[in-house]
Backbone as CSV, one residue per row, in Angstrom:
resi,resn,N_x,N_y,N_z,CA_x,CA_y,CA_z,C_x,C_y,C_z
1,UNK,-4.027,8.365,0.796,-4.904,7.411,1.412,-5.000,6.171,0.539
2,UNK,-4.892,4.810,1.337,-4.849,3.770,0.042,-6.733,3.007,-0.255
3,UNK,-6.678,2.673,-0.606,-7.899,2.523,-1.144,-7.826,1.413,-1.891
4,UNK,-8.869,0.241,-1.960,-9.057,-1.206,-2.265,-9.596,-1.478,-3.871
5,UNK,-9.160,-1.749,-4.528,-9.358,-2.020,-5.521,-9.274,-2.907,-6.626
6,UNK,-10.143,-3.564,-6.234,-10.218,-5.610,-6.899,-9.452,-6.057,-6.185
7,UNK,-9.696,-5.454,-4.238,-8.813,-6.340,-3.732,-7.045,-5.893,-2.834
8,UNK,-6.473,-4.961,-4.550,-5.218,-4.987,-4.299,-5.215,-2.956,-3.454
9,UNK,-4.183,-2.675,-3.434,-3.572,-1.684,-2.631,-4.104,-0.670,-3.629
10,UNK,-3.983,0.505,-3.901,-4.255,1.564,-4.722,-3.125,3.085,-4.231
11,UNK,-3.066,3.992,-4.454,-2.382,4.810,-4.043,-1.969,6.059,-5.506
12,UNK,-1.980,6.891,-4.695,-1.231,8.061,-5.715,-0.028,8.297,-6.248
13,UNK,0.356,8.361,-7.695,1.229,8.218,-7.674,2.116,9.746,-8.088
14,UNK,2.724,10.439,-7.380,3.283,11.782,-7.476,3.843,11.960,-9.138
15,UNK,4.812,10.829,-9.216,5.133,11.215,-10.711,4.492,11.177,-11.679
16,UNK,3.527,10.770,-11.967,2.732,10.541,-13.321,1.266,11.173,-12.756
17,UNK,1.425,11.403,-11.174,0.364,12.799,-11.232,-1.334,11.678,-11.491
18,UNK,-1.690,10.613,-11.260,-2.235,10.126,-11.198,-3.428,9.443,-10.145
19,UNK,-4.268,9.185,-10.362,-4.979,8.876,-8.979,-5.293,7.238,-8.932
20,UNK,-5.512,5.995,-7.968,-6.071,4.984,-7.704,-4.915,4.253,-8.728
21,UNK,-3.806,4.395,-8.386,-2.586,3.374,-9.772,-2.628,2.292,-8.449
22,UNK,-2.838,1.111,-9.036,-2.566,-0.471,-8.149,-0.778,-0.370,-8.288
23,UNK,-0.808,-1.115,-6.565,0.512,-1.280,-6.430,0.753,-2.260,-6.383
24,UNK,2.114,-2.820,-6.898,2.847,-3.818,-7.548,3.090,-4.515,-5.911
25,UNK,2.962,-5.635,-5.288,3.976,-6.435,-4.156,3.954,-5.417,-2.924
26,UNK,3.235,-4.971,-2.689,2.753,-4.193,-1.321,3.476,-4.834,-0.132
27,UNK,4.358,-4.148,0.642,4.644,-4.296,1.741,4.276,-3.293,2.912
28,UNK,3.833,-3.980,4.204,3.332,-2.628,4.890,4.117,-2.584,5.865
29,UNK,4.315,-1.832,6.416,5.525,-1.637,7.801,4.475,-0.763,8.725
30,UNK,5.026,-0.708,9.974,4.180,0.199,11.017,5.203,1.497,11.321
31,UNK,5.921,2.625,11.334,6.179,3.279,11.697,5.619,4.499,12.415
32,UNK,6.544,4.528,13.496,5.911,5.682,14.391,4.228,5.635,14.592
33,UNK,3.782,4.334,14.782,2.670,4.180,14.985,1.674,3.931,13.765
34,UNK,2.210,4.671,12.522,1.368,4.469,11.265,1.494,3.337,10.265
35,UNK,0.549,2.790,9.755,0.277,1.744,8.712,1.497,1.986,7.162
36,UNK,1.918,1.743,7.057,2.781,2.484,5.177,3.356,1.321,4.567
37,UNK,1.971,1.599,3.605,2.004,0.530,2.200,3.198,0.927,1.396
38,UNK,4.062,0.259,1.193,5.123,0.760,0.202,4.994,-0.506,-0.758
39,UNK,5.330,-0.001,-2.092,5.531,-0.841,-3.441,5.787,-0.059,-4.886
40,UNK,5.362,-0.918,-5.693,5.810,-0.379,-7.095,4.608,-0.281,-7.815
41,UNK,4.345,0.920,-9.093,3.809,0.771,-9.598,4.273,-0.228,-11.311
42,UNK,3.150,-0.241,-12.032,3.796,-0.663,-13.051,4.949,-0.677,-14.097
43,UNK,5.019,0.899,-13.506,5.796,1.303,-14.669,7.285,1.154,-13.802
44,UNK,7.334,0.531,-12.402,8.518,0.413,-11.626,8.800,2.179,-10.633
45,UNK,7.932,2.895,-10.261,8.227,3.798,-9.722,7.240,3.543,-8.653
46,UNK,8.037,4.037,-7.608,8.034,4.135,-6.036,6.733,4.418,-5.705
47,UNK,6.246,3.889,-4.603,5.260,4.586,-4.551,4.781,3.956,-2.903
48,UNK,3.742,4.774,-1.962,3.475,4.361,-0.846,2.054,4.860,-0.424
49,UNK,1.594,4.802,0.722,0.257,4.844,0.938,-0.147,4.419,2.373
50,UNK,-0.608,5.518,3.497,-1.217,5.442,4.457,-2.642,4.985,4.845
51,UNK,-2.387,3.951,5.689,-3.727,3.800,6.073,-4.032,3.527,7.706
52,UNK,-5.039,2.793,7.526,-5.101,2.812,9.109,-4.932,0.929,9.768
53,UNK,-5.202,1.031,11.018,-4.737,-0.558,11.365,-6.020,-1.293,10.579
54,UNK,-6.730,-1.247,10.812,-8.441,-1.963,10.211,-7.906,-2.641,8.567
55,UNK,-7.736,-1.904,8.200,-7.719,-1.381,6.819,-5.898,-2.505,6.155
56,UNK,-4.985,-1.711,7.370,-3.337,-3.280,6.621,-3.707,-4.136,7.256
57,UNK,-4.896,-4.615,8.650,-4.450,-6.056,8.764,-5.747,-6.662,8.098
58,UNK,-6.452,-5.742,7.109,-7.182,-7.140,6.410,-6.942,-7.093,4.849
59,UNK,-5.920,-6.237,4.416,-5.034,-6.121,3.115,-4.190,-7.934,3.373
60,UNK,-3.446,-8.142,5.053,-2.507,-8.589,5.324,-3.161,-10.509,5.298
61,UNK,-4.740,-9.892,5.995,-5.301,-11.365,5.842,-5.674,-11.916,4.779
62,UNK,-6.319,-10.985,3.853,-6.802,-11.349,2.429,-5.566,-11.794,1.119
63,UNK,-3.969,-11.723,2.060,-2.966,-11.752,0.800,-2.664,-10.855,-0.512
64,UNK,-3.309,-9.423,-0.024,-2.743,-8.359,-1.119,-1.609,-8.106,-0.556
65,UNK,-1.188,-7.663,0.793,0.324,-7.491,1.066,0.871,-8.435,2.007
66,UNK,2.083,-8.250,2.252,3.105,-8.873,3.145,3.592,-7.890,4.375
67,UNK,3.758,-8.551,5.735,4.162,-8.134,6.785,5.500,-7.404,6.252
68,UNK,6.023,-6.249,6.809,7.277,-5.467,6.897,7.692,-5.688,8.402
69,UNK,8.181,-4.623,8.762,9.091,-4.313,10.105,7.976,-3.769,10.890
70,UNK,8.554,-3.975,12.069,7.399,-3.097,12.965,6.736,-4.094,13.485
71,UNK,6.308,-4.833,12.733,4.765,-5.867,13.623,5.232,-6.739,14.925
């Protein structure tokens, strides 16, 4: 689940097993109906994050992410 934090994207990150890591250049795409934040964390590893429409198009208005595919 992504979650707002000073603003930017937030998300879990599987490899370092971590919780609320800010993501690097957030792009969101719509697939199969769902919201998916994809970007980088700091350390350059992958990372993504579901949310809902409410939630990417005011990530999208406020300038934490950028439009993907889908829209």
């Amino acid at each position: 689940m992504a979650a707002a934090s000073n603003g930017g994207i937030t998300a879990y990150s599987v490899k370092t097993k971590t919780k609320n890591v800010p993501m690097l250049d957030p792009i969101i795409d719509i697939k199969s109906g769902r919201y998916i934040a994809t970007g980088k964390d700091a350390e350059g590893n992958k990372m993504a994050a579901i949310m809902g429409k409410a939630t990417a198009e005011e990530h999208i208005k406020n300038g934490n992410a950028k439009k993907g595919s889908g829209w």
